[in-house]
C-alpha positions as YAML, in Angstrom:
chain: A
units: angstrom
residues:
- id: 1
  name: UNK
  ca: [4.28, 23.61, -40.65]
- id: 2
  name: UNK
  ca: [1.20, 23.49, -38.86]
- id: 3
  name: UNK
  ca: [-2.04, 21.83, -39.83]
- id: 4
  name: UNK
  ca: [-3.98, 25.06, -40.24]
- id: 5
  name: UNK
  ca: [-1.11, 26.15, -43.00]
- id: 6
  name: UNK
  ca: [-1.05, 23.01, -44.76]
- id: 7
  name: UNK
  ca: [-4.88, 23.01, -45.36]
- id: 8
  name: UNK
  ca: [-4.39, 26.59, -46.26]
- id: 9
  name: UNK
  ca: [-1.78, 25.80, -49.56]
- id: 10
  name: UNK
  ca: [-3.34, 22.60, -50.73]
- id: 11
  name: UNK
  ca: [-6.69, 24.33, -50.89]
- id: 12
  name: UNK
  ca: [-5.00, 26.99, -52.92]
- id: 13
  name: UNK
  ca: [-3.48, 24.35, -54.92]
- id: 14
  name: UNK
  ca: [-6.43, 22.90, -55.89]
- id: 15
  name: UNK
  ca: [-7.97, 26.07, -56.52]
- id: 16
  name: UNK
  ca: [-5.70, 27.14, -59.25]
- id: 17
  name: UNK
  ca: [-5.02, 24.06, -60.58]
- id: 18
  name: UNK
  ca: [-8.58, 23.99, -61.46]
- id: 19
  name: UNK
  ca: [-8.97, 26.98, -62.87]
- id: 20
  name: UNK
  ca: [-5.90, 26.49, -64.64]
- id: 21
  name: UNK
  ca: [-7.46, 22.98, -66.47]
- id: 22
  name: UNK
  ca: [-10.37, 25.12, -67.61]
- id: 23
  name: UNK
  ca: [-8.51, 27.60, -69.31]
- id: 24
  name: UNK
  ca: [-6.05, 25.18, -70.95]
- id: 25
  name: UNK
  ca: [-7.08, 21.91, -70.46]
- id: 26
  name: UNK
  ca: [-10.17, 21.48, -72.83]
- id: 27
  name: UNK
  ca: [-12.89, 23.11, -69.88]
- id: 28
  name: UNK
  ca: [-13.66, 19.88, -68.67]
- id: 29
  name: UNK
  ca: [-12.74, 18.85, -65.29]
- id: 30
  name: UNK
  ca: [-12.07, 15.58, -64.44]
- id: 31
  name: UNK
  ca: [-13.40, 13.21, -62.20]
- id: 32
  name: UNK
  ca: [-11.81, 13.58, -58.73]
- id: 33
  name: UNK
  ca: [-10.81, 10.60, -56.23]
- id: 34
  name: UNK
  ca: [-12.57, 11.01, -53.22]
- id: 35
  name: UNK
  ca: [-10.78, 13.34, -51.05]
- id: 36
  name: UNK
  ca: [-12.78, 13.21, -47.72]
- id: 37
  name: UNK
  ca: [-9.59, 11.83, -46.11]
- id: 38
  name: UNK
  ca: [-8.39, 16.03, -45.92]
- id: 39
  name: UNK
  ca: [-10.88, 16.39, -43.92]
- id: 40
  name: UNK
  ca: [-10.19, 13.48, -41.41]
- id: 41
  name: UNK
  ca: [-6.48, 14.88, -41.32]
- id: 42
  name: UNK
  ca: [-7.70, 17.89, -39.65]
- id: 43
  name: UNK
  ca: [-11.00, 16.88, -37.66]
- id: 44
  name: UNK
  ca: [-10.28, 16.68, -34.07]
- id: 45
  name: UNK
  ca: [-10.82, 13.46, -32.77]
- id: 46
  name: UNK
  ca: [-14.25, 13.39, -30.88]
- id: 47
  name: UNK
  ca: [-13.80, 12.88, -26.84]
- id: 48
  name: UNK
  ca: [-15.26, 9.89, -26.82]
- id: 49
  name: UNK
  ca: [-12.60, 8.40, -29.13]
- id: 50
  name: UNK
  ca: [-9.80, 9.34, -26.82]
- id: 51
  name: UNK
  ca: [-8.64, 7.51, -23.78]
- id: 52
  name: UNK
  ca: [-8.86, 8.10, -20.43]
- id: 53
  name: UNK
  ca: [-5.53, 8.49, -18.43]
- id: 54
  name: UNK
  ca: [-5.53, 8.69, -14.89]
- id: 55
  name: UNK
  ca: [-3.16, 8.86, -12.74]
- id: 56
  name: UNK
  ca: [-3.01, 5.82, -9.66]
- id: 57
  name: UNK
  ca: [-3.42, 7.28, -6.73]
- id: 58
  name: UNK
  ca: [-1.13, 6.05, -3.87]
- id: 59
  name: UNK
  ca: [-2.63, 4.12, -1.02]
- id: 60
  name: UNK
  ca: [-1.86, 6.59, 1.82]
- id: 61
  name: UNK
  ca: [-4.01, 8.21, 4.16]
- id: 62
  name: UNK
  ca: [-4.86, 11.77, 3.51]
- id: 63
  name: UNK
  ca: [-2.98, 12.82, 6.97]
- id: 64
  name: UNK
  ca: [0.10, 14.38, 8.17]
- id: 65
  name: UNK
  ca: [2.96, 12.50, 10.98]
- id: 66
  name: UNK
  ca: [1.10, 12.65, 14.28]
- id: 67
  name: UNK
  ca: [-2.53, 12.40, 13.20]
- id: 68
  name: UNK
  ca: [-5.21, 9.62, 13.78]
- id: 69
  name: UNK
  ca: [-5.24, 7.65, 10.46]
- id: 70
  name: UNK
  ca: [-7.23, 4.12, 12.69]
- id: 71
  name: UNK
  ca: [-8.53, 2.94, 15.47]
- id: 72
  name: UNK
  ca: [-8.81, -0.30, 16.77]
- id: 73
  name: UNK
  ca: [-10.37, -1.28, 20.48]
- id: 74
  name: UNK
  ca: [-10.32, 1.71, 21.31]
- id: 75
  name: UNK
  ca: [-6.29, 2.14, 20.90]
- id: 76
  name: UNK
  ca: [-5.66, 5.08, 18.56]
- id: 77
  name: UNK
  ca: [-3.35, 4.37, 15.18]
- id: 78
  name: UNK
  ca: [-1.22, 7.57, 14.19]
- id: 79
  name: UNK
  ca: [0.49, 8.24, 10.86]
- id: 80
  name: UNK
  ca: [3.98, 8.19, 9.91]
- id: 81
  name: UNK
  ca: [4.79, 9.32, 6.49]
- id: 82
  name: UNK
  ca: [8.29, 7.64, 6.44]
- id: 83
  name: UNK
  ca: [8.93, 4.65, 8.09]
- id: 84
  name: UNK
  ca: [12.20, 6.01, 9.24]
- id: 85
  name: UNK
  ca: [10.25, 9.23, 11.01]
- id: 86
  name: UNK
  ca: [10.47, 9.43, 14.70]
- id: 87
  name: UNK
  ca: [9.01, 11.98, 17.12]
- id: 88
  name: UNK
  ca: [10.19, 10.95, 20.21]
- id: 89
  name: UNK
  ca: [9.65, 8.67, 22.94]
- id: 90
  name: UNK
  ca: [6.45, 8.04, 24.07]
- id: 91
  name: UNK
  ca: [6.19, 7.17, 27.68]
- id: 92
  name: UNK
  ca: [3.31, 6.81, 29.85]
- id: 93
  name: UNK
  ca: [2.51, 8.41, 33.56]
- id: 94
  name: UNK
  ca: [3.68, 5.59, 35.39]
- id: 95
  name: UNK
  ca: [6.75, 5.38, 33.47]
- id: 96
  name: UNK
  ca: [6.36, 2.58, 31.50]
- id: 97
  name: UNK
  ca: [8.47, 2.96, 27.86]
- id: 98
  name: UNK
  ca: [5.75, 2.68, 24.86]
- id: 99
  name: UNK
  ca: [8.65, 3.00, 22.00]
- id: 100
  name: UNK
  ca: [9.00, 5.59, 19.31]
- id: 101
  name: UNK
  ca: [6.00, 7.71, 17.82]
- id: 102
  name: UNK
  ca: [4.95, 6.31, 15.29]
- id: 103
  name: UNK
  ca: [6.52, 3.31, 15.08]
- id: 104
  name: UNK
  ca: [5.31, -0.34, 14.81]
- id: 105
  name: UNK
  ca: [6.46, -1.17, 17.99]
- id: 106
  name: UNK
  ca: [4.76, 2.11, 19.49]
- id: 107
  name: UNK
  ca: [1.41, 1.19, 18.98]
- id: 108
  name: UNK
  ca: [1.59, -2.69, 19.31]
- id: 109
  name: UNK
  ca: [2.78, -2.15, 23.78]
- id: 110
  name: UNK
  ca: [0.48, 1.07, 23.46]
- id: 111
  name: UNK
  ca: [-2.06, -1.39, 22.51]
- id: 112
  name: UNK
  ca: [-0.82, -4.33, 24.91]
- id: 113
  name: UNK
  ca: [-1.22, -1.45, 27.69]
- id: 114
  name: UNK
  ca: [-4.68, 0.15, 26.81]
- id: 115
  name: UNK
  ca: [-6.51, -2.85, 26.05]
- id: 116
  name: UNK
  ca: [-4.94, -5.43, 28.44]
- id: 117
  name: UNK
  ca: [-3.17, -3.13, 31.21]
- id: 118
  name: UNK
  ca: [0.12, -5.26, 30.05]
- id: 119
  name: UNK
  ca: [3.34, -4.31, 30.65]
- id: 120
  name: UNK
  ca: [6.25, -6.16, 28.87]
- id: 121
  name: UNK
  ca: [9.00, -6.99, 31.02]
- id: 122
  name: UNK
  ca: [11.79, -5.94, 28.64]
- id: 123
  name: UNK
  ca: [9.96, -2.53, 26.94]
- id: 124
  name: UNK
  ca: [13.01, -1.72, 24.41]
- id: 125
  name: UNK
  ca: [14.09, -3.63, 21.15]
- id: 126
  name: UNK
  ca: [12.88, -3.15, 17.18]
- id: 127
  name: UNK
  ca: [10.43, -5.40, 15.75]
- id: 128
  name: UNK
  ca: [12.77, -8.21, 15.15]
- id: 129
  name: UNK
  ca: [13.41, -8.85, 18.56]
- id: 130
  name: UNK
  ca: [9.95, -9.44, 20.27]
- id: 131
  name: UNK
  ca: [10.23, -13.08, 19.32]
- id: 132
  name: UNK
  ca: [13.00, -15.30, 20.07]
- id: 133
  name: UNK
  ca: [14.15, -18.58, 18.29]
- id: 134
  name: UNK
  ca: [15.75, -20.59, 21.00]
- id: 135
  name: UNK
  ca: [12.41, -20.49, 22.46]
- id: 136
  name: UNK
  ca: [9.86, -23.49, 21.86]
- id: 137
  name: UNK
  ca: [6.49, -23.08, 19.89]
- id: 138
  name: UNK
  ca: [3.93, -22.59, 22.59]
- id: 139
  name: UNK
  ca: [6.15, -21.52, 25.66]
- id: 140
  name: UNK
  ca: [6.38, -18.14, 27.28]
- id: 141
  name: UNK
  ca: [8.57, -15.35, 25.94]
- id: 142
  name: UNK
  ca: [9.51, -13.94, 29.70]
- id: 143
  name: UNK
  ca: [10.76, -10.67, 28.06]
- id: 144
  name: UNK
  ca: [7.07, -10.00, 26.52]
- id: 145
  name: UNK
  ca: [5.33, -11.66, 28.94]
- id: 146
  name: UNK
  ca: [3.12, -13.10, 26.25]
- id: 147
  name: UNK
  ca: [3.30, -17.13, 24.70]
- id: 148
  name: UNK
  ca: [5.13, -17.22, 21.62]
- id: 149
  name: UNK
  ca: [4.06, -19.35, 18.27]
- id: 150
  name: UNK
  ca: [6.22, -19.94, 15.49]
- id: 151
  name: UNK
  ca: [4.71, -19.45, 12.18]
- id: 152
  name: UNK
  ca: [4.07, -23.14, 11.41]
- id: 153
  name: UNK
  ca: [2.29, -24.71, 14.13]
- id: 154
  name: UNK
  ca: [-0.80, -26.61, 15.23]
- id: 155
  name: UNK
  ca: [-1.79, -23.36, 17.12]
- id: 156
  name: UNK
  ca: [-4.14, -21.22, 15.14]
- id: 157
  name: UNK
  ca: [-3.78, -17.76, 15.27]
- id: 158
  name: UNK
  ca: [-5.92, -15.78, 17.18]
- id: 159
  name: UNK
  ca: [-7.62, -12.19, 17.55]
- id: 160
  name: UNK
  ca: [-5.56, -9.74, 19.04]
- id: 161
  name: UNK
  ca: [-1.93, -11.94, 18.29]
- id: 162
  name: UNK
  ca: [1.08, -9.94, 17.84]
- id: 163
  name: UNK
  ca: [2.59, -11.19, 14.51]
- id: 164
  name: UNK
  ca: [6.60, -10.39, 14.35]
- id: 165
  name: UNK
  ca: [8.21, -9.61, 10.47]
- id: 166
  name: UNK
  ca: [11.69, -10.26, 10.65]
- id: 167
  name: UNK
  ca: [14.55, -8.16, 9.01]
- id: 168
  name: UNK
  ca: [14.83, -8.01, 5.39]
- id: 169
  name: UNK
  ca: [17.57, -6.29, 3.03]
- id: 170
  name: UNK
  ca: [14.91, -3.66, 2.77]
- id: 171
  name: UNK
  ca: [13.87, -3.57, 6.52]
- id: 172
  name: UNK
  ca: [16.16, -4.70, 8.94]
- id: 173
  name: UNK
  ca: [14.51, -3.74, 11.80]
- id: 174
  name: UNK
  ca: [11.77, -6.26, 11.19]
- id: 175
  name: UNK
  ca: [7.75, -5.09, 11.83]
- id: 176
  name: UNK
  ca: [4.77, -5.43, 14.03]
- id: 177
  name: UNK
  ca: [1.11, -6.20, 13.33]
- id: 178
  name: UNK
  ca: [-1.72, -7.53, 15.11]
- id: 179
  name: UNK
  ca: [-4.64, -9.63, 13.96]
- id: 180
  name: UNK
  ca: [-7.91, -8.34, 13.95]
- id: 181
  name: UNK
  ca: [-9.94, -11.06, 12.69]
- id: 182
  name: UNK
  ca: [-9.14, -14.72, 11.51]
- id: 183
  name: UNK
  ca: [-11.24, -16.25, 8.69]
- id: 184
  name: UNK
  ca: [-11.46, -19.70, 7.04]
- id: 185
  name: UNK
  ca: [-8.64, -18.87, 4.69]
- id: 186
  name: UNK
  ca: [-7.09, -16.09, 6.33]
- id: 187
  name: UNK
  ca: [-6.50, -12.98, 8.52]
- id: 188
  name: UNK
  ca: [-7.23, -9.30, 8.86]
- id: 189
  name: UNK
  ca: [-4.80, -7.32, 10.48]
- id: 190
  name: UNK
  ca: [-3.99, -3.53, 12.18]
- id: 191
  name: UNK
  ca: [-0.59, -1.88, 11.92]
- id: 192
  name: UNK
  ca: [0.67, 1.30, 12.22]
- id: 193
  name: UNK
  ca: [3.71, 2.79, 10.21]
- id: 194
  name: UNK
  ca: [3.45, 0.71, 6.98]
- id: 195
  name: UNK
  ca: [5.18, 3.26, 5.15]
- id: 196
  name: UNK
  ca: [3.27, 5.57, 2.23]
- id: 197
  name: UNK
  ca: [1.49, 2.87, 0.45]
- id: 198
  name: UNK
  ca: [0.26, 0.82, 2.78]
- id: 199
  name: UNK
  ca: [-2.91, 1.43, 4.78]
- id: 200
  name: UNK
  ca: [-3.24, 0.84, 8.47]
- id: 201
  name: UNK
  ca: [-5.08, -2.51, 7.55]
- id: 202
  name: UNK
  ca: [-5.17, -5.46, 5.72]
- id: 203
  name: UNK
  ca: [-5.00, -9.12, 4.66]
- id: 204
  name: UNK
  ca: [-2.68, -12.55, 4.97]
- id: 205
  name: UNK
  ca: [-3.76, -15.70, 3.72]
- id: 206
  name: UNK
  ca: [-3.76, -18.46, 6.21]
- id: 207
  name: UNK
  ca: [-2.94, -21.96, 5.37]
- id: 208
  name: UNK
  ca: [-3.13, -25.01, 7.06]
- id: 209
  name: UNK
  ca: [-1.14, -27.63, 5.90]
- id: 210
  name: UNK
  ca: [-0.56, -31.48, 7.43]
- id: 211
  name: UNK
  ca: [-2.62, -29.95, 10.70]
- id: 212
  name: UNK
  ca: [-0.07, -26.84, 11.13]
- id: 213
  name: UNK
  ca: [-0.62, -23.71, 10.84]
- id: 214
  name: UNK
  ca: [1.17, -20.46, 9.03]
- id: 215
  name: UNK
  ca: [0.84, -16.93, 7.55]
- id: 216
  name: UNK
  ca: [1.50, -16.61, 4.05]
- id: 217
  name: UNK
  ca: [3.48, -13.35, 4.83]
- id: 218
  name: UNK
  ca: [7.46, -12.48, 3.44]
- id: 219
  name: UNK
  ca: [10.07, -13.39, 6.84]
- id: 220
  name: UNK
  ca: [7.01, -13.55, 9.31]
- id: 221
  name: UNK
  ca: [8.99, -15.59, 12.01]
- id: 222
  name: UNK
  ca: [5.85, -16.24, 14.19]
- id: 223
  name: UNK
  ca: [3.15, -14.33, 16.54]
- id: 224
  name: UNK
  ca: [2.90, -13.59, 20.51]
- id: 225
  name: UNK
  ca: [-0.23, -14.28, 22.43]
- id: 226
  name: UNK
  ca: [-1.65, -12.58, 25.57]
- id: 227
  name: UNK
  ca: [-1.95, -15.21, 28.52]
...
């Protein structure tokens, strides 16, 4: 039974009931309780009494795979969708292996390459393997070309380091990013193919603790430096 039918029969109710007292109840009608609570059973609630649900947007750019989502120095960011997608190989004129579009990797020796005119030695391997363990904090990383810093060192980081994630049970080809700007307390940073809800840029603290240095960033194993 709806509302509208309910109000419909108790009204009635009342109605006859009423006239029923007067003919056979002495023609008095009694006092009433109050009744205004009917009406609040059927008033709509007014719009301002109701809340507000929205839904959360997700923090993705408003693109599809293969467009310009960022830009930094110059070096174009491109979107993803997936972080499994892949569209290829990107290679440039000279021959010199760039990685997969979109990935990580893609964009960090596209960016090595526009910006610096750097070629790494070794051009193939995922994320995970652009830094190596057995090498010593500070030294050069002959397959990258580049100086390599493990994430706990009396070497600040610096603009334009390439920070390496390592593999996780989620990830286990580890991930790329590159620092844009370092602050008292911590650093900005460019990546490309975060996945759907993360944006081309953003934020790790930075902490500095008995003189060394680290990233406050889950299985960041350390970052590479241009010489």
């Amino acid at each position: 039974m709806n509302k509208t039918t309910f109000k419909a029969i108790f009204i009635t109710i009342l109605f006859f009931g009423g006239i029923g007292y007067l003919l056979f109840g002495g023609g008095k009608l009694p006092d009433f309780p109050d009744m205004s609570f009917i009406e609040n059973i059927f008033k709509k609630k007014d719009k301002g009494d109701t809340k507000k649900t929205t839904k959360r947007k997700r923090n993705t750019p408003n693109a599809k795979a293969g467009e310009v989502v960022d830009n930094y120095r110059g070096v174009n960011i491109y979107y993803n969708g997936s972080a499994s997608n892949v569209y290829g190989r990107n290679v440039t004129k000279d021959g010199y292996n760039l990685g997969l579009k979109y990935q990580c990797v893609e964009f960090a020796k596209r960016f090595y390459y526009e910006a610096y005119n750097h070629k790494m030695p070794d051009s193939y391997g995922h994320a995970r393997d652009f830094y190596d363990s057995s090498i010593p904090s500070g030294s050069m990383n002959n397959a990258r070309g580049m100086y390599q810093f493990r994430n706990r060192t009396f070497d600040k980081p610096k603009v334009d380091d390439l920070c390496v994630i390592g593999p996780s049970a989620g990830n286990k080809f580890g991930h790329l990013f590159i620092i844009t700007k370092v602050n008292k307390n911590s650093v900005e940073f460019v990546q490309q193919n975060g996945g759907y809800n993360n944006p081309s840029r953003g934020t790790y603290e930075l902490i500095n603790q008995d003189g060394q240095w680290y990233l406050k960033a889950a299985n960041l194993l350390g970052w590479l430096r241009m010489p």
